[in-house]
N, CA, C and O of each residue as an XYZ file, in Angstrom:
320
protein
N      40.223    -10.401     84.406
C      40.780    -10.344     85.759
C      42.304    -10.447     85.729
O      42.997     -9.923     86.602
N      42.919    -11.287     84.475
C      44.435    -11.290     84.834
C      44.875    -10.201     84.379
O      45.973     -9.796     84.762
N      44.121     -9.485     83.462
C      44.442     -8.516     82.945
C      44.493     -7.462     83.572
O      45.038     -6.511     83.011
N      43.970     -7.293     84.874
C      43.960     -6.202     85.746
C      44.922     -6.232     86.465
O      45.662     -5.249     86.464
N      45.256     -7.485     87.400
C      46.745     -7.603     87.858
C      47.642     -8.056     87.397
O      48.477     -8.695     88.036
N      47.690     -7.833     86.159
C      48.853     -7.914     85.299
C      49.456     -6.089     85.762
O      50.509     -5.738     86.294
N      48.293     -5.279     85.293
C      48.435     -3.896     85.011
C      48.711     -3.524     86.767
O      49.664     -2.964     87.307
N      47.682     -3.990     87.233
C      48.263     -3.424     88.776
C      49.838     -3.953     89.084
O      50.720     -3.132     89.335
N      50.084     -5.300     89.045
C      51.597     -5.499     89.198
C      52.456     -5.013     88.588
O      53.610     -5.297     88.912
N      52.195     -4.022     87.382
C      53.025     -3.649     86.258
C      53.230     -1.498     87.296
O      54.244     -0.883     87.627
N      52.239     -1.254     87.377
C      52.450     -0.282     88.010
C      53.494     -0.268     89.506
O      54.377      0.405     90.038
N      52.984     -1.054     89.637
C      53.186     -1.155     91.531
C      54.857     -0.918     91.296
O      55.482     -0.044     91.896
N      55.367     -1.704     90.473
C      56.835     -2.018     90.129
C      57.357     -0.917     89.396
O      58.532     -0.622     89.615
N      56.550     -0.084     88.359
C      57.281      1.071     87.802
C      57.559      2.357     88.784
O      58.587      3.021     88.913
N      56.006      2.504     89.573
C      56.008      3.498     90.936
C      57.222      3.492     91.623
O      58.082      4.362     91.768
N      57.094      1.975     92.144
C      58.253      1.786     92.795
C      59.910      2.160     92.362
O      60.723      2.671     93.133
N      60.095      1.882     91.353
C      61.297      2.152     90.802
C      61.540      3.674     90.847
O      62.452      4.228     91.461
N      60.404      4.376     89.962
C      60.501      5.799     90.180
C      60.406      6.328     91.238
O      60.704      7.509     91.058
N      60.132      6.136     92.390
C      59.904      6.712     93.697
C      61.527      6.573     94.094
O      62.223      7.541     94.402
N      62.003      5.176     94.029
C      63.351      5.171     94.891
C      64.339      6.262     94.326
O      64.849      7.230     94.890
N      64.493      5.596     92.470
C      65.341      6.070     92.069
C      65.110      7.963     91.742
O      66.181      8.546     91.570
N      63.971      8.759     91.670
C      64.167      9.909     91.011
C      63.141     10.541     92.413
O      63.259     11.758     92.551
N      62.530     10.103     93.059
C      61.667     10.832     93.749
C      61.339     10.464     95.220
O      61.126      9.281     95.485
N      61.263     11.795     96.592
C      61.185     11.222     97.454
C      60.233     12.202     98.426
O      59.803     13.248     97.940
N      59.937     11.869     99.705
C      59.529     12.439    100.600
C      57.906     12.438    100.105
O      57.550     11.558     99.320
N      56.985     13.391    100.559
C      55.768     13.742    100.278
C      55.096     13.476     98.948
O      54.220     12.726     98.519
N      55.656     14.139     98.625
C      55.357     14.467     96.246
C      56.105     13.181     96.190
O      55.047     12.687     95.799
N      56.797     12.325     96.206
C      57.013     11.395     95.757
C      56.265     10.290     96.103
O      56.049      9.409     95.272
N      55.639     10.201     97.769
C      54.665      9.333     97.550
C      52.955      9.817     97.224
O      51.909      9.180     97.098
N      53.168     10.674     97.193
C      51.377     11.290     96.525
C      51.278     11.186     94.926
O      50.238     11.089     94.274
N      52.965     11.239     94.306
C      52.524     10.752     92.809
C      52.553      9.830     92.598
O      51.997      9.435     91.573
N      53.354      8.774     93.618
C      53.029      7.002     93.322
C      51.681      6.488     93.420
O      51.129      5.784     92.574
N      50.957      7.078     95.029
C      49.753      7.295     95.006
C      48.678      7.097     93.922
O      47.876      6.209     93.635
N      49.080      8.563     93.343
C      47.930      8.957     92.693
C      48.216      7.648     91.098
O      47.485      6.729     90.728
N      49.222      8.013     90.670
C      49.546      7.141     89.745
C      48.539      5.835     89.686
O      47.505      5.725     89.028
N      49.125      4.921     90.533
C      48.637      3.734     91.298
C      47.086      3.964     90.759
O      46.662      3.461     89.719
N      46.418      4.695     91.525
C      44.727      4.753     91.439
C      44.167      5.025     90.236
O      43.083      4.586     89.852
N      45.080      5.928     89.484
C      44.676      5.839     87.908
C      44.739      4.694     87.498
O      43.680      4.099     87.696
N      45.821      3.852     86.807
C      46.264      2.644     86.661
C      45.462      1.728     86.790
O      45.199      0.966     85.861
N      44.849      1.627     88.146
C      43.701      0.569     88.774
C      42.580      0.835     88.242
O      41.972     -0.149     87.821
N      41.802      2.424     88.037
C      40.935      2.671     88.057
C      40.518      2.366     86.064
O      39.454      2.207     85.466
N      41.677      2.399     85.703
C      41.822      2.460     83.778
C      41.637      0.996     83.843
O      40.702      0.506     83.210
N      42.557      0.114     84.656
C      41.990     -1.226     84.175
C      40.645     -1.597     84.427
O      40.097     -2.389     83.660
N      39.931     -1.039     85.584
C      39.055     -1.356     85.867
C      38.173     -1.075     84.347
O      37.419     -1.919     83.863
N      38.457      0.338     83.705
C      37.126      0.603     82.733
C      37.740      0.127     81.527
O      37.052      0.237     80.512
N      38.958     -0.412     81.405
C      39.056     -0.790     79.991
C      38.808     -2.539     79.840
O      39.048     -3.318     78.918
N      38.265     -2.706     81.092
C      37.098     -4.137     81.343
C      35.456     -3.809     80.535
O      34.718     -4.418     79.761
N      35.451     -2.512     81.235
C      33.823     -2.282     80.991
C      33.712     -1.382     79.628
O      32.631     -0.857     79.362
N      34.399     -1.276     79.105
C      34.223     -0.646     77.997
C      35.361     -0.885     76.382
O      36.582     -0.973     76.511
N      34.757     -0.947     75.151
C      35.244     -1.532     74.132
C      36.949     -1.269     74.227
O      37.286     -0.617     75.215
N      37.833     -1.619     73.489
C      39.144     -1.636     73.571
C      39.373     -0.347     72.876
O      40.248      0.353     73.386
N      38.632      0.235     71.563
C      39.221      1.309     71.243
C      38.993      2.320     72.021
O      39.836      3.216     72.059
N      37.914      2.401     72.745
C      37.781      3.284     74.238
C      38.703      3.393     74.938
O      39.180      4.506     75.159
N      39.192      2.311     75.460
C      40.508      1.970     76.082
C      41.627      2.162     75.771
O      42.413      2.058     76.713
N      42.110      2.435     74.707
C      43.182      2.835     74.005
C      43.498      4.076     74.024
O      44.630      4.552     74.116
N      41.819      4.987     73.881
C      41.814      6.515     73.692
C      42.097      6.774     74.972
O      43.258      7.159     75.113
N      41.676      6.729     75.637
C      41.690      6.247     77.444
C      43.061      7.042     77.857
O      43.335      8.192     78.200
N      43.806      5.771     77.633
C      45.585      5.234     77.968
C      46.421      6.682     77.628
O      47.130      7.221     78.477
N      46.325      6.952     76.949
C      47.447      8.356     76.059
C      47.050      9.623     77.379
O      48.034     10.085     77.958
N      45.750     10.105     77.782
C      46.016     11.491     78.498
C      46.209     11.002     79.470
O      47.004     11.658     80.143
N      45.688      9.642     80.185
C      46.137      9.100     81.378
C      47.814      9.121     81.625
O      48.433      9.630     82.560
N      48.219      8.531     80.682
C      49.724      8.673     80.924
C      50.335      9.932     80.933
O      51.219     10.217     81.741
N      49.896     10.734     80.045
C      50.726     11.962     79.981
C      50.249     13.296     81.291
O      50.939     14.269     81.596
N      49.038     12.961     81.796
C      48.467     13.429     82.822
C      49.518     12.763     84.459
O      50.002     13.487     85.329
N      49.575     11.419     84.401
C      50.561     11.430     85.453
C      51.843     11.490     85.492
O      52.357     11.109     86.543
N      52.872     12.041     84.238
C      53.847     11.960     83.558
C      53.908     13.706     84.487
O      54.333     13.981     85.609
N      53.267     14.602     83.384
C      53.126     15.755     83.956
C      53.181     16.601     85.836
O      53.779     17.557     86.330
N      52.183     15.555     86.341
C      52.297     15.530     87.979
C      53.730     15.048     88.417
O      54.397     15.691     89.228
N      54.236     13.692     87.741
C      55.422     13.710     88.221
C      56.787     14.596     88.508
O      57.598     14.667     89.431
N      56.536     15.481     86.730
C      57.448     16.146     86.295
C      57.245     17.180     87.355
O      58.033     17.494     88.247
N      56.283     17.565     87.155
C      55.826     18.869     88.737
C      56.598     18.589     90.005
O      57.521     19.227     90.511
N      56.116     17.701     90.316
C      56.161     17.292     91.881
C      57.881     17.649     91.773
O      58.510     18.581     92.274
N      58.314     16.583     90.968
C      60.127     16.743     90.736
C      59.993     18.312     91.088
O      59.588     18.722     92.175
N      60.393     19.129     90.012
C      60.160     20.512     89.396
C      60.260     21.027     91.446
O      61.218     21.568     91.998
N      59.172     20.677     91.974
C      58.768     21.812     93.020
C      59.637     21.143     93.937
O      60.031     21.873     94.845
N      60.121     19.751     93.964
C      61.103     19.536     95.456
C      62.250     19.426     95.124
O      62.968     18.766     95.875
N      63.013     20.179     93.561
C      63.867     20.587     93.590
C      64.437     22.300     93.797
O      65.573     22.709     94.040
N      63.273     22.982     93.608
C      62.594     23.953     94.200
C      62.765     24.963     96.113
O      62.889     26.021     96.729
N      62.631     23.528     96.134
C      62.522     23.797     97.771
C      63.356     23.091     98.723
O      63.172     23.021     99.938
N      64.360     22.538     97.993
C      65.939     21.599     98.491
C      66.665     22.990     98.020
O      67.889     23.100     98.085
């Protein structure tokens, strides 16, 4: 359990940072969003399932919302 809001407080605070400092309007809060629910949803299963699961887990998760970010950027610099 601390281990989950460790990870949820650990997100909440990186979102946040990235939202103010690099990202805004719509796409900036739909990738904090989405971010967020991954995050929650990974701690949730790297409870219910062995750690090296969890590990394998972590790597496309990150680079999967890394990617959306880079997008979202990408398209509302796009359309400014």
């Amino acid at each position: 359990m601390k281990k989950i809001k460790l990870m949820i407080w650990c997100s909440l605070v990186v979102n946040l940072v990235a939202f103010f400092v690099l990202w805004g309007g719509v796409i900036g809060v739909a990738t904090m969003t989405y971010t967020f629910i991954v995050i929650v949803l990974f701690a949730y299963l790297s409870n219910k399932v062995d750690k090296f699961t969890s590990k394998a887990l972590c790597f496309p998760v990150f680079i999967c919302s890394l990617a959306i970010k880079v997008l979202g950027n990408m398209y509302l610099q796009k359309t400014n």
